[in-house]
N, CA, C and O of each residue as an XYZ file, in Angstrom:
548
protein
N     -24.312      9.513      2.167
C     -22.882      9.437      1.992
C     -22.214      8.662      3.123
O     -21.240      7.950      2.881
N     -22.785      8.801      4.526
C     -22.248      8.345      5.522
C     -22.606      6.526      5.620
O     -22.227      5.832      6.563
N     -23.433      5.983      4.386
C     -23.663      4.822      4.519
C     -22.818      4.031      3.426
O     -23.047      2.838      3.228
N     -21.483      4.967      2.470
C     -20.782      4.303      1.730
C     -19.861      3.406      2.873
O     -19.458      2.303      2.504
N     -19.659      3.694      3.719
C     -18.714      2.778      4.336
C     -19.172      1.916      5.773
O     -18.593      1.780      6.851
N     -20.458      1.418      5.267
C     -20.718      1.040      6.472
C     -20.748     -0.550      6.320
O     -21.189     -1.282      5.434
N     -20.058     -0.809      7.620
C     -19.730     -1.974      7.555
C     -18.240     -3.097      7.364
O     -17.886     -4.273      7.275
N     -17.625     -1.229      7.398
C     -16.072     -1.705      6.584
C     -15.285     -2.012      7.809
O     -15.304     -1.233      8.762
N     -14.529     -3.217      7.828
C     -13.760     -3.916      8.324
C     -11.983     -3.809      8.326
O     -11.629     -3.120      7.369
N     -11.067     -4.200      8.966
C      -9.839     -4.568      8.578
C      -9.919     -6.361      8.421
O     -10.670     -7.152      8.993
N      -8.770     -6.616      7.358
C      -8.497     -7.966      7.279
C      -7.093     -8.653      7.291
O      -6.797     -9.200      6.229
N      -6.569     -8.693      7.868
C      -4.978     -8.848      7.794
C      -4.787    -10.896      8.214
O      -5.356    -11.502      9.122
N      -4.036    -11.332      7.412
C      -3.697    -12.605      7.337
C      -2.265    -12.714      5.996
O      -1.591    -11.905      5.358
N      -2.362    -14.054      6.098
C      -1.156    -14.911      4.993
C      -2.029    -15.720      4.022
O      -3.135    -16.223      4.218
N      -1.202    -15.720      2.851
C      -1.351    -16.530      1.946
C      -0.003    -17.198      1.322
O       0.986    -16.583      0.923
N      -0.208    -18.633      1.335
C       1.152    -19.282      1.638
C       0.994    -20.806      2.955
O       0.155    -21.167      3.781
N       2.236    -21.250      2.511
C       2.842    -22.573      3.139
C       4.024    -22.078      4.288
O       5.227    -22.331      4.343
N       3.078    -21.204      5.239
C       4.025    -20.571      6.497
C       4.974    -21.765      7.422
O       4.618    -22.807      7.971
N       5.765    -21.372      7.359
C       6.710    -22.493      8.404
C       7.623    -23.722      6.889
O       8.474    -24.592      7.075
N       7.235    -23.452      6.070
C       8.253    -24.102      4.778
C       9.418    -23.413      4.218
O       9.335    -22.715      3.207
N      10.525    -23.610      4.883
C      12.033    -23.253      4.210
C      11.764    -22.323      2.678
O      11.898    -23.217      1.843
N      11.574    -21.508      2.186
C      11.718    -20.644      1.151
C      10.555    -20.755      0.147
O      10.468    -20.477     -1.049
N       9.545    -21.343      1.204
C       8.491    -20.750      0.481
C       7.612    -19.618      0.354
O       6.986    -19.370      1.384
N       7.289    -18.506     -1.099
C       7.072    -17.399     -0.777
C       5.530    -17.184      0.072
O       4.511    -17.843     -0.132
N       5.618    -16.619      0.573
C       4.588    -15.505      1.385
C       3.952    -14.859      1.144
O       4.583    -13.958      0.593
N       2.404    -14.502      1.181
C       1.914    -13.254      0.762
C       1.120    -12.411      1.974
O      -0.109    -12.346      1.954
N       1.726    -11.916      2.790
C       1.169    -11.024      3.725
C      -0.017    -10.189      3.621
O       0.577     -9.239      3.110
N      -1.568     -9.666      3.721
C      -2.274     -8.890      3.226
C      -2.208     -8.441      4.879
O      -1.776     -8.869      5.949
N      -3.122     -6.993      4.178
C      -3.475     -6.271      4.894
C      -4.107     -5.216      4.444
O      -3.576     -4.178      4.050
N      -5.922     -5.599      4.522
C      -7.086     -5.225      3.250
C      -8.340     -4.590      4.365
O      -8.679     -5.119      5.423
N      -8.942     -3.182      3.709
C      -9.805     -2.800      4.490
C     -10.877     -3.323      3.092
O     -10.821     -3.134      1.877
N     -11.822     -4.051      3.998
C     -13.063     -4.833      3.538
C     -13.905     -3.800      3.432
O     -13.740     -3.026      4.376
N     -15.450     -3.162      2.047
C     -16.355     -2.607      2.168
C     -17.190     -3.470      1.696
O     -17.627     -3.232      0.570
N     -17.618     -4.612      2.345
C     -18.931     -5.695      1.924
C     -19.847     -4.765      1.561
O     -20.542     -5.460      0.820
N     -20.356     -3.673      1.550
C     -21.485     -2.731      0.619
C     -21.106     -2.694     -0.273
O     -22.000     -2.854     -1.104
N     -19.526     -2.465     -0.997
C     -19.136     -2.373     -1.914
C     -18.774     -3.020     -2.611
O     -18.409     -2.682     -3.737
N     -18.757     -4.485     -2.034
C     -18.095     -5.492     -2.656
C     -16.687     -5.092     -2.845
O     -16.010     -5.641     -3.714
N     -16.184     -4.125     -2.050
C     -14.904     -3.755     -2.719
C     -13.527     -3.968     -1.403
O     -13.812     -3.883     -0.208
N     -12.219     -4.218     -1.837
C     -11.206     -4.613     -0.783
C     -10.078     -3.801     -1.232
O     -10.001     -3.662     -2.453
N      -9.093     -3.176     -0.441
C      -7.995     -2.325     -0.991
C      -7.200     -2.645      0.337
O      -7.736     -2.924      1.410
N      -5.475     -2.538      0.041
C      -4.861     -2.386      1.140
C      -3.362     -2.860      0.851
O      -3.133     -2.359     -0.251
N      -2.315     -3.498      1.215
C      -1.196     -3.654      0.590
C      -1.087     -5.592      1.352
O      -1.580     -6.310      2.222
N      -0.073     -5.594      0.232
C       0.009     -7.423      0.434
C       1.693     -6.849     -0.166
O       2.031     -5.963     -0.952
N       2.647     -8.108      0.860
C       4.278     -7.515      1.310
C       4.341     -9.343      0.742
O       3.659    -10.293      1.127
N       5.348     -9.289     -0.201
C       5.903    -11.278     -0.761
C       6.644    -11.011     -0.383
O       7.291    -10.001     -0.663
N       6.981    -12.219      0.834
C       8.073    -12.424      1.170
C       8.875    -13.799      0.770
O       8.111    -14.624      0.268
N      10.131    -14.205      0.868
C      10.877    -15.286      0.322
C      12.203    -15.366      1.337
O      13.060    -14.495      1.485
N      12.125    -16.554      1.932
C      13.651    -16.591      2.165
C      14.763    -16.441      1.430
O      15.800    -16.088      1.991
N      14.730    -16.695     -0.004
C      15.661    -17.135     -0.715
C      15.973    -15.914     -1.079
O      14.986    -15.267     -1.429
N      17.405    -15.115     -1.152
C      17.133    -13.723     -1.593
C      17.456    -14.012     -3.396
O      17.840    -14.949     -4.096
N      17.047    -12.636     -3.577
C      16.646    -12.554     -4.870
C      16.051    -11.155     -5.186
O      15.687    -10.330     -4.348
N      16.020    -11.050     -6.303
C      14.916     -9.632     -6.829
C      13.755     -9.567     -6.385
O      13.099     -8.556     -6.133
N      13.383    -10.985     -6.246
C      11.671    -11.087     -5.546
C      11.523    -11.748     -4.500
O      10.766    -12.699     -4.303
N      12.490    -11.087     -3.573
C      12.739    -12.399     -2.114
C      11.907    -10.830     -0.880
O      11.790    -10.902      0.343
N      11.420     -9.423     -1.927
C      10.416     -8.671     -0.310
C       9.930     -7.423     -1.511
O      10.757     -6.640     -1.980
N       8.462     -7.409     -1.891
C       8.088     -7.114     -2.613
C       6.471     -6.722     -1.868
O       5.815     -7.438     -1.112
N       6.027     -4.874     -2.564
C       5.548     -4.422     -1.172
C       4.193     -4.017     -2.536
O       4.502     -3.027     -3.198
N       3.191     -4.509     -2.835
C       2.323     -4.158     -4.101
C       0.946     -3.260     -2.620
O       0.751     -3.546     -1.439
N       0.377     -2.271     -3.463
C      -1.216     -1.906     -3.372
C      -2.012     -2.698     -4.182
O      -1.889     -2.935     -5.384
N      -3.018     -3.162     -3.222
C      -3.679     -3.999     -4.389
C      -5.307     -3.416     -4.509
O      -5.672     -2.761     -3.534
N      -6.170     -3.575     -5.465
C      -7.405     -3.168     -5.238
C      -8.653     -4.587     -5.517
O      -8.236     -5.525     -6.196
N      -9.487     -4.631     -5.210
C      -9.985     -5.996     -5.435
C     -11.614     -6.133     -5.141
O     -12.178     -5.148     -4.664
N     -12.443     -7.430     -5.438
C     -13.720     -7.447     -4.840
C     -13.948     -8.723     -4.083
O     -13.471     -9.839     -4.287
N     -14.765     -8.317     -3.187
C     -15.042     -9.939     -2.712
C     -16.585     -9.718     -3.110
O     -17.247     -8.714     -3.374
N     -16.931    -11.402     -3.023
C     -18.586    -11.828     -2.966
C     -18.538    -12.761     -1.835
O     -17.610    -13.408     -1.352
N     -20.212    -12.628     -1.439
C     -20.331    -13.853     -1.094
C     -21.136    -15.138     -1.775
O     -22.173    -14.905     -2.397
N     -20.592    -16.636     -1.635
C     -20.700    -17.698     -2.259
C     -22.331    -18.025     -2.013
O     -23.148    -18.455     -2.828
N     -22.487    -17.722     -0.807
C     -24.226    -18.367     -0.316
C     -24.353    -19.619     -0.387
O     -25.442    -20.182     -0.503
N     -22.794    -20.424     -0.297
C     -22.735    -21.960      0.147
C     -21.782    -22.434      0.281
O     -20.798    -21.954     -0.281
N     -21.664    -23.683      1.158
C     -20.738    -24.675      1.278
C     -19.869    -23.966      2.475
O     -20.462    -23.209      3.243
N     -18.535    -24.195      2.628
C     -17.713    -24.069      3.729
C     -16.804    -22.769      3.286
O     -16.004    -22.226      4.048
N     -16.957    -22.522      2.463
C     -15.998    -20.975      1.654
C     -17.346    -20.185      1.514
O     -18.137    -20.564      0.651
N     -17.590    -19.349      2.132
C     -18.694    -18.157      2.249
C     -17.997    -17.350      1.484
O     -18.668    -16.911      0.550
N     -16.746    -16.930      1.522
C     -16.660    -15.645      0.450
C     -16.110    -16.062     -0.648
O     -16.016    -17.284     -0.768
N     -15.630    -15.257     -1.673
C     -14.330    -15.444     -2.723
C     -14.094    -13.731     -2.546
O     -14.914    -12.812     -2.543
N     -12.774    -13.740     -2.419
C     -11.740    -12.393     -3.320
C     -10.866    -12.631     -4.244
O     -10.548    -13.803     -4.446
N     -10.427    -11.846     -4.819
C      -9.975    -11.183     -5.994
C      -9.169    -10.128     -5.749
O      -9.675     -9.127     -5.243
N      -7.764    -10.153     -6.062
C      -6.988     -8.649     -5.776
C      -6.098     -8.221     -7.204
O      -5.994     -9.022     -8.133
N      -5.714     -7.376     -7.227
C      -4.771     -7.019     -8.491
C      -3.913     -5.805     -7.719
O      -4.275     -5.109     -6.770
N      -2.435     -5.794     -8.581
C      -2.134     -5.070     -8.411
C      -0.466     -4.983     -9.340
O       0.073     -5.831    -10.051
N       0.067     -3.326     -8.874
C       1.237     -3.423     -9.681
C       2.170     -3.091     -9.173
O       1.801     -2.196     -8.413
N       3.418     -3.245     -9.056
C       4.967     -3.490     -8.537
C       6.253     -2.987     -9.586
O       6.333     -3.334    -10.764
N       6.922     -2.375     -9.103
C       8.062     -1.999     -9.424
C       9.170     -3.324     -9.673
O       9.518     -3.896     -8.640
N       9.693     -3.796    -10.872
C      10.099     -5.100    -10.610
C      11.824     -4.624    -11.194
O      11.915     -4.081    -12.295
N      12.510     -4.766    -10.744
C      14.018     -4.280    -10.989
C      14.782     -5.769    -11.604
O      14.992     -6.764    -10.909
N      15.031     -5.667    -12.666
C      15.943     -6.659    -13.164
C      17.713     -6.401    -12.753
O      18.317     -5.336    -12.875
N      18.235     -7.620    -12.285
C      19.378     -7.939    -11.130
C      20.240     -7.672    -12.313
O      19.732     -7.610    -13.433
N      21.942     -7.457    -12.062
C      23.055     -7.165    -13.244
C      22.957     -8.172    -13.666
O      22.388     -8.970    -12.920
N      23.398     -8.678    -14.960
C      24.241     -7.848    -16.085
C      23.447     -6.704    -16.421
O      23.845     -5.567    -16.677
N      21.748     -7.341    -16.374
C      21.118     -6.687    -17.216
C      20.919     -5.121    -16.548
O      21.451     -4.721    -15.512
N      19.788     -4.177    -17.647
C      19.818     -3.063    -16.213
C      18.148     -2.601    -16.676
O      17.771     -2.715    -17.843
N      17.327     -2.120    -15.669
C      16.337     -1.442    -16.225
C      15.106     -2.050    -14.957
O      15.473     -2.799    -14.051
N      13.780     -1.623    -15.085
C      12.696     -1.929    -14.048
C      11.800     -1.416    -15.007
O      11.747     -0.390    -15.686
N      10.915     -2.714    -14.828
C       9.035     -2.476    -15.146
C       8.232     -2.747    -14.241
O       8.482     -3.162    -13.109
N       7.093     -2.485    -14.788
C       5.776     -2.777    -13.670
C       5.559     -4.633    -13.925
O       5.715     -5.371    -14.898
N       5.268     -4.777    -12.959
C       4.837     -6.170    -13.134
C       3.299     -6.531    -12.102
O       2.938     -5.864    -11.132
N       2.650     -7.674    -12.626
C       1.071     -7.868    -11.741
C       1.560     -8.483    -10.702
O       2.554     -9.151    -10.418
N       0.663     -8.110    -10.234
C       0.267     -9.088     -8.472
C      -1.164     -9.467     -8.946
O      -1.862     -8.764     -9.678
N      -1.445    -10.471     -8.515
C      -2.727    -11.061     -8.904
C      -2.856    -12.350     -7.335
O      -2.004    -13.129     -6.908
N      -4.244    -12.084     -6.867
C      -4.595    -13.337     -5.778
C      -6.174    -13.494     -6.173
O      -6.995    -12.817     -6.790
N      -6.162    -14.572     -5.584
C      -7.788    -15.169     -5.747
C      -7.843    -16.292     -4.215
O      -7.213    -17.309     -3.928
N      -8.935    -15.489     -3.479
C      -9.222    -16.311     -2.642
C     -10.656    -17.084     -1.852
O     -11.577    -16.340     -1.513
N     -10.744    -18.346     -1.638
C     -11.669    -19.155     -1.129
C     -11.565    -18.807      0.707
O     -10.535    -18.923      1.371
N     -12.484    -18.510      1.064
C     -12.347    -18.060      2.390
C     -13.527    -18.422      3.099
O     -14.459    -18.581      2.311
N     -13.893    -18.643      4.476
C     -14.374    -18.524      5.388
C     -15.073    -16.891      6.033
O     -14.596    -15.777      5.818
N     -16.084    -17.164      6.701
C     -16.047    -15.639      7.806
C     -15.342    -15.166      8.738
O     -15.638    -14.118      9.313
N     -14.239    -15.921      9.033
C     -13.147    -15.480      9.830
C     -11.479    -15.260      8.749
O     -10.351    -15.107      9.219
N     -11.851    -15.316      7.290
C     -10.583    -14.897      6.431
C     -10.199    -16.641      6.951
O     -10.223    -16.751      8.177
N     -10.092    -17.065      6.707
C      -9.554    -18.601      6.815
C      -9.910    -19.447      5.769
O     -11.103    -19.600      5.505
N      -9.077    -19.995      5.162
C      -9.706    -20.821      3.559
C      -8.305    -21.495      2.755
O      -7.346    -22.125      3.201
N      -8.619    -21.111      1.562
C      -7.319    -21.628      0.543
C      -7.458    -20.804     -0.456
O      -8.508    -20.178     -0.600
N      -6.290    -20.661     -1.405
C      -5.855    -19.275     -2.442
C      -4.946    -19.851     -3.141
O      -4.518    -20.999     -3.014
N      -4.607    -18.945     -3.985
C      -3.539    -19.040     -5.001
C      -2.896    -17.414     -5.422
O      -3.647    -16.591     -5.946
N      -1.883    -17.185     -5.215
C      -1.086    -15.752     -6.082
C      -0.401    -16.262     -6.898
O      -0.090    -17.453     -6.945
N       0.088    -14.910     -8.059
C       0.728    -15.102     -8.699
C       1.633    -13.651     -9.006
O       1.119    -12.533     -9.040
N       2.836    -13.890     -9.183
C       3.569    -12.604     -9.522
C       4.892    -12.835    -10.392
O       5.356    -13.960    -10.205
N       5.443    -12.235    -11.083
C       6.579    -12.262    -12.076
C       6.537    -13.209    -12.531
O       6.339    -12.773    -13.665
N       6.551    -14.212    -12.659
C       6.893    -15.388    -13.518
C       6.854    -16.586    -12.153
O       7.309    -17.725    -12.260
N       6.335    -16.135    -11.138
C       5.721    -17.251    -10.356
C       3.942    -17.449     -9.838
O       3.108    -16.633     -9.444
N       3.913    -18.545    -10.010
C       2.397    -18.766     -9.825
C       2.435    -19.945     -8.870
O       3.017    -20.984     -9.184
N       1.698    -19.761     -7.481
C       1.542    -20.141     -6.075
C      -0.048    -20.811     -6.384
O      -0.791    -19.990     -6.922
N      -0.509    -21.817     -6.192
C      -1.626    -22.730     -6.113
C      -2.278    -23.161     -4.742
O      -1.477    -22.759     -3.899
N      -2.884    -23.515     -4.370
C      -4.147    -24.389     -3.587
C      -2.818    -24.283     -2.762
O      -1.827    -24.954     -3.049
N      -2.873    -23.150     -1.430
C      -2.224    -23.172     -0.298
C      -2.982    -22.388      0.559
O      -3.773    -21.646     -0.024
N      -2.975    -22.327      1.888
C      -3.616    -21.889      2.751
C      -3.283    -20.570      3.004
O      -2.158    -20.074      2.938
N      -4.855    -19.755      3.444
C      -5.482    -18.790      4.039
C      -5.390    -18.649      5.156
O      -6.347    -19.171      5.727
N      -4.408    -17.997      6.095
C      -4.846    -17.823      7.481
C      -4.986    -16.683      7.853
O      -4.306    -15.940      7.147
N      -5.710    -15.982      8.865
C      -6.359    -14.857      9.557
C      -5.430    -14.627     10.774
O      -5.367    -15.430     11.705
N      -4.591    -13.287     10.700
C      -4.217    -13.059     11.743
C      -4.547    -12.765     13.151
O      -3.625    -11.979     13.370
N      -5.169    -12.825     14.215
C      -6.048    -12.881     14.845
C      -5.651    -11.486     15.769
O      -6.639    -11.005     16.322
N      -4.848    -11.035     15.926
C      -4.535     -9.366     16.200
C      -3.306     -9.513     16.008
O      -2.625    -10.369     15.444
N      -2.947     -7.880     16.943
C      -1.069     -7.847     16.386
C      -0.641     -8.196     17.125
O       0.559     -8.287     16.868
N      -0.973     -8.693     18.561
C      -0.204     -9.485     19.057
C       0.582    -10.498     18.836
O       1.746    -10.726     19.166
N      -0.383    -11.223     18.090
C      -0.294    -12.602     17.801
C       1.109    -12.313     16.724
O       2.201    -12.816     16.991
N       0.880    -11.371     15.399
C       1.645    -11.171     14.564
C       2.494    -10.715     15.024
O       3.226    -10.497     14.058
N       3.073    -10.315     16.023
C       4.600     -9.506     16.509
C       5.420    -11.118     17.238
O       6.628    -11.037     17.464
N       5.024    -11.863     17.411
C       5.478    -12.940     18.409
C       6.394    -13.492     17.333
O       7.099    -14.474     17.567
Protein backbone atom coordinates (compact mmCIF):
# COMPACT_ATOMS: atom_id res chain seq x y z
CA UNK A 1 0.00 0.00 0.00
CA UNK A 2 2.85 2.24 0.97
CA UNK A 3 4.20 1.84 -2.70
CA UNK A 4 0.84 3.45 -4.27
CA UNK A 5 2.45 6.73 -3.99
CA UNK A 6 5.79 6.39 -4.58
CA UNK A 7 7.35 8.67 -6.47
CA UNK A 8 4.69 11.37 -6.34
CA UNK A 9 5.79 14.77 -7.07
CA UNK A 10 4.31 18.47 -7.06
CA UNK A 11 4.03 20.29 -10.47
CA UNK A 12 3.05 23.82 -10.57
CA UNK A 13 3.59 26.03 -13.86
CA UNK A 14 1.46 28.12 -16.76
CA UNK A 15 -0.13 27.36 -19.73
CA UNK A 16 -0.48 30.34 -21.95
CA UNK A 17 1.17 33.48 -23.78
CA UNK A 18 2.36 35.08 -20.22
CA UNK A 19 3.28 38.76 -20.57
CA UNK A 20 0.38 39.28 -23.65
CA UNK A 21 -2.26 42.04 -22.81
CA UNK A 22 -5.52 39.74 -22.21
CA UNK A 23 -4.40 36.74 -23.00
CA UNK A 24 -6.03 33.91 -20.96
CA UNK A 25 -3.90 31.93 -18.50
CA UNK A 26 -3.98 28.63 -17.20
CA UNK A 27 -2.23 28.34 -13.86
CA UNK A 28 -1.79 24.46 -12.68
CA UNK A 29 -0.97 23.16 -9.72
CA UNK A 30 -0.88 19.07 -10.08
CA UNK A 31 0.43 16.37 -7.67
CA UNK A 32 2.13 13.89 -10.25
CA UNK A 33 1.80 9.78 -9.42
CA UNK A 34 4.13 8.51 -12.45
CA UNK A 35 3.19 4.81 -10.89
CA UNK A 36 -0.06 5.77 -11.64
CA UNK A 37 0.12 7.45 -14.56
CA UNK A 38 -2.21 9.59 -12.77
CA UNK A 39 -2.20 13.80 -12.09
CA UNK A 40 -4.87 15.72 -9.91
CA UNK A 41 -4.75 19.24 -8.52
CA UNK A 42 -6.47 22.63 -9.48
CA UNK A 43 -5.65 24.88 -12.63
CA UNK A 44 -7.05 28.93 -11.79
CA UNK A 45 -7.92 30.83 -15.88
CA UNK A 46 -7.04 33.81 -15.62
CA UNK A 47 -7.91 36.89 -18.18
CA UNK A 48 -7.33 40.41 -18.03
CA UNK A 49 -10.32 41.25 -19.77
CA UNK A 50 -13.11 41.04 -17.16
CA UNK A 51 -15.86 38.99 -17.92
CA UNK A 52 -17.70 35.78 -16.64
CA UNK A 53 -14.52 33.95 -17.56
CA UNK A 54 -11.88 36.60 -16.79
CA UNK A 55 -10.86 34.01 -12.94
CA UNK A 56 -12.11 30.61 -13.06
CA UNK A 57 -10.84 28.05 -10.31
CA UNK A 58 -11.61 24.08 -11.95
CA UNK A 59 -10.22 20.53 -10.05
CA UNK A 60 -8.94 18.73 -12.62
CA UNK A 61 -8.09 14.92 -12.76
CA UNK A 62 -5.82 13.58 -15.54
CA UNK A 63 -2.93 11.07 -16.87
CA UNK A 64 0.37 11.57 -18.03
CA UNK A 65 2.69 9.06 -20.15
CA UNK A 66 5.81 8.94 -21.09
CA UNK A 67 6.66 9.48 -25.00
CA UNK A 68 10.16 7.40 -24.94
CA UNK A 69 11.24 10.07 -27.59
CA UNK A 70 12.23 13.14 -29.10
CA UNK A 71 12.37 16.47 -26.98
CA UNK A 72 8.68 16.12 -25.24
CA UNK A 73 9.32 13.06 -22.84
CA UNK A 74 5.91 13.29 -21.41
CA UNK A 75 2.24 14.04 -22.63
CA UNK A 76 -0.73 15.02 -20.07
CA UNK A 77 -4.15 15.13 -20.23
CA UNK A 78 -6.48 16.93 -17.64
CA UNK A 79 -10.33 17.28 -17.42
CA UNK A 80 -12.36 18.92 -15.44
CA UNK A 81 -15.67 20.80 -14.33
CA UNK A 82 -16.60 24.47 -13.39
CA UNK A 83 -19.41 26.30 -12.25
CA UNK A 84 -20.07 28.67 -15.27
CA UNK A 85 -22.63 31.63 -14.34
CA UNK A 86 -24.29 33.28 -17.28
CA UNK A 87 -23.90 37.44 -16.94
CA UNK A 88 -27.65 39.56 -16.98
CA UNK A 89 -30.15 39.75 -18.90
CA UNK A 90 -29.95 36.24 -18.84
CA UNK A 91 -30.01 34.26 -15.38
CA UNK A 92 -28.95 30.71 -14.39
CA UNK A 93 -25.29 28.55 -14.07
CA UNK A 94 -24.10 25.16 -15.50
CA UNK A 95 -21.24 23.00 -15.35
CA UNK A 96 -18.99 23.54 -18.06
CA UNK A 97 -15.37 21.39 -19.19
CA UNK A 98 -11.96 22.33 -18.62
CA UNK A 99 -10.01 20.26 -20.84
CA UNK A 100 -5.77 20.59 -21.36
CA UNK A 101 -3.42 18.46 -23.25
CA UNK A 102 0.14 18.78 -22.77
CA UNK A 103 3.66 18.20 -24.67
CA UNK A 104 6.26 18.56 -21.99
CA UNK A 105 9.76 18.09 -21.06
CA UNK A 106 11.27 16.57 -17.54
CA UNK A 107 11.33 19.78 -16.04
CA UNK A 108 7.22 20.52 -17.02
CA UNK A 109 8.51 22.81 -19.86
CA UNK A 110 6.98 22.21 -23.44
CA UNK A 111 3.80 23.41 -25.43
CA UNK A 112 -0.17 22.76 -24.82
CA UNK A 113 -3.38 23.72 -25.69
CA UNK A 114 -6.75 24.32 -23.19
CA UNK A 115 -9.92 24.68 -23.79
CA UNK A 116 -12.97 25.98 -21.79
CA UNK A 117 -16.56 27.51 -22.49
CA UNK A 118 -16.56 28.30 -25.86
CA UNK A 119 -12.79 29.10 -25.93
CA UNK A 120 -10.13 26.94 -27.30
CA UNK A 121 -6.26 28.08 -26.63
CA UNK A 122 -3.68 26.21 -29.19
CA UNK A 123 0.18 25.54 -29.56
CA UNK A 124 1.27 28.02 -26.62
CA UNK A 125 3.78 27.53 -24.11
CA UNK A 126 4.44 25.35 -21.01
CA UNK A 127 6.38 26.86 -18.34
CA UNK A 128 7.52 25.33 -14.91
CA UNK A 129 7.42 27.38 -12.02
CA UNK A 130 10.64 26.91 -10.47
CA UNK A 131 9.51 27.53 -6.62
CA UNK A 132 7.32 30.08 -4.86
CA UNK A 133 9.62 32.38 -4.77
CA UNK A 134 9.96 32.89 -8.08
CA UNK A 135 5.93 32.86 -8.33
CA UNK A 136 5.29 35.58 -5.58
CA UNK A 137 7.72 38.21 -7.42
Amino acid sequence: MSDLLAGAYLAKGTIGNVGIPGAPIATFSLVVVPSQNSVSGTVVVTQAIQGPDSHIVVQVKGRIHSTGFGEFTKVVSLHGQYIHSVPPPAIGSFLADFDANLAINDSWNGTGGFSYYKHQIEKVPVAAIKNLKEELV
